[in-house]
C-alpha positions, 0 to 999 in steps of 0.5 A: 513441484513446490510453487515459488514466491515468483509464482506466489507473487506475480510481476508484470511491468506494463505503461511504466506501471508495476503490478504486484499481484498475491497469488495464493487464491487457494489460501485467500493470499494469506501471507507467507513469509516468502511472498512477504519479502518478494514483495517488499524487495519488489516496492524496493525495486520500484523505487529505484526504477526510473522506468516504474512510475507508479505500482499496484498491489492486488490478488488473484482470487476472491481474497485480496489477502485474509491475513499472515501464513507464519508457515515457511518462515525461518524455523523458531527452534528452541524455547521462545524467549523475551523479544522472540515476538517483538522482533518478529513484528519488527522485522515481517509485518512492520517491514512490510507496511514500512516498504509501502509507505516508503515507496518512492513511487504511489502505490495504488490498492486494487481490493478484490476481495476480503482483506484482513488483519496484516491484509487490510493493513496492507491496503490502507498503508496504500496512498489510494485504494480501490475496492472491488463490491464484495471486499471487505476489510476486517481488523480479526485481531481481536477475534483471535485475542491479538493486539492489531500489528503491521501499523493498524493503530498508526495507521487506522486513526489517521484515516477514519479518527480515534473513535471510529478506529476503537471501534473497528479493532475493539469488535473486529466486525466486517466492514464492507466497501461501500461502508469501507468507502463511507468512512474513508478507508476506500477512495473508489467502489467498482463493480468486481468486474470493473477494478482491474480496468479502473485500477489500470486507468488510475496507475497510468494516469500516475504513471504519466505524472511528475514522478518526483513531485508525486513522491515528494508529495506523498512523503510530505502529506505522510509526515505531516500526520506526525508532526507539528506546523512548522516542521510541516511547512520546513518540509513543504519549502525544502521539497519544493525547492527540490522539486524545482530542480527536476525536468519535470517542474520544467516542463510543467512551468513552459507548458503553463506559459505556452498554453500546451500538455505537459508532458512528463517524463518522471525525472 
């Protein structure tokens, strides 16, 4: 019996946290077609989801995810046309960085183990990444003759700059967690046996914050990169004047002049 995506992508919802695990240990979670759009229809659902505060991503096995698996996608059939590439970048691998950082919720990346090509773009579109010791992070387009896609060259200056980006993607080198961490693609190293118990704690500690102020925060800092000053400061005083509209700035503002907890609900 053929495995699904729903066996290929495991889902749990646990203390309002989603976990989408890659589940194809035995292809070190390359990514196929199915578990793609699974997954993105899955950072979709969070969004909508009141009860879901905040997601991570991980994988079963010693891969976090070792690229794309072009097999079990739509047939191409016939000859290949001009376009036929672009759009397929388009609608897979860019549509799937774009679910990530679109998320309406944080998403939390808990690496494993080797993330590569579309696999560690998958992790750094993540808005906090932990790495288990033995990951690694390799941009293996160039080994194969490939331009970087699924949003490398957008997303990889803005962590790390442009020197240091060229240089990752120029020589395709591994780049282990500690050094991963070093350079600033990684907010955490844990021993392996210790990343889904910090992942864990991290997603909850999320998951018990105000919601739509984190979202609206992600959303501010993610377009700032890509903006100039004032559109940035339009942006922080329209969200905040949003935001002050929410339960939660409520309670965050009486539990201050009360001198208690807040205590969040997400709305």
């Amino acid at each position: 019996m053929t495995a699904g995506p729903e066996d290929e992508v495991l889902h749990r919802i646990e203390s309002n946290v989603s976990w989408i695990t890659l589940n194809r240990p035995e292809a070190m979670n390359a990514v196929t077609w199915d578990q793609r759009e699974r997954v993105i229809a899955l950072l979709g659902e969070a969004s909508a989801d009141p009860a879901v505060r905040a997601v991570v991503v991980t994988a079963t096995g010693k891969g976090f995810c070792a690229g794309a698996d072009l097999r079990g996608g739509p047939a191409a059939g016939g000859e290949r046309v001009a376009g036929d590439v672009a759009r397929m970048i388009r609608l897979g691998a860019q549509r799937l960085i774009t679910a990530v950082l679109d998320c309406e919720k944080p998403v939390l990346a808990a690496v494993n183990g080797t993330a590569a090509g579309i696999g560690a773009h998958l992790a750094l579109a993540c808005d906090l990444v932990i790495a288990a010791e033995p990951a690694r992070f390799i941009e293996v387009f160039v080994r194969r003759g490939l331009v970087p896609d699924g949003g490398g060259a957008y997303l990889l200056p803005r962590l790390v700059g442009p020197q240091k980006a060229k240089e990752l993607m120029f020589f395709g080198d591994a780049v282990p967690a500690v050094e991963a961490e070093r350079l600033g693609l990684v907010n955490r190293v844990v021993p392996a046996e210790e990343l889904e118990a910090t992942a864990r704690e991290w997603a909850e500690r999320l998951a018990q914050g105000p919601t739509r102020a984190l979202a609206m925060t992600k959303q501010l800092v993610n377009a700032s990169l890509d903006g100039d000053r004032a559109a940035a400061l339009a942006a922080e005083a329209t969200a905040q004047e949003i935001n002050m509209t929410t339960a939660d700035a409520n309670e965050g503002v009486a539990s201050f002049v009360e001198r208690r907890t807040p205590k969040y609900l997400g709305r």
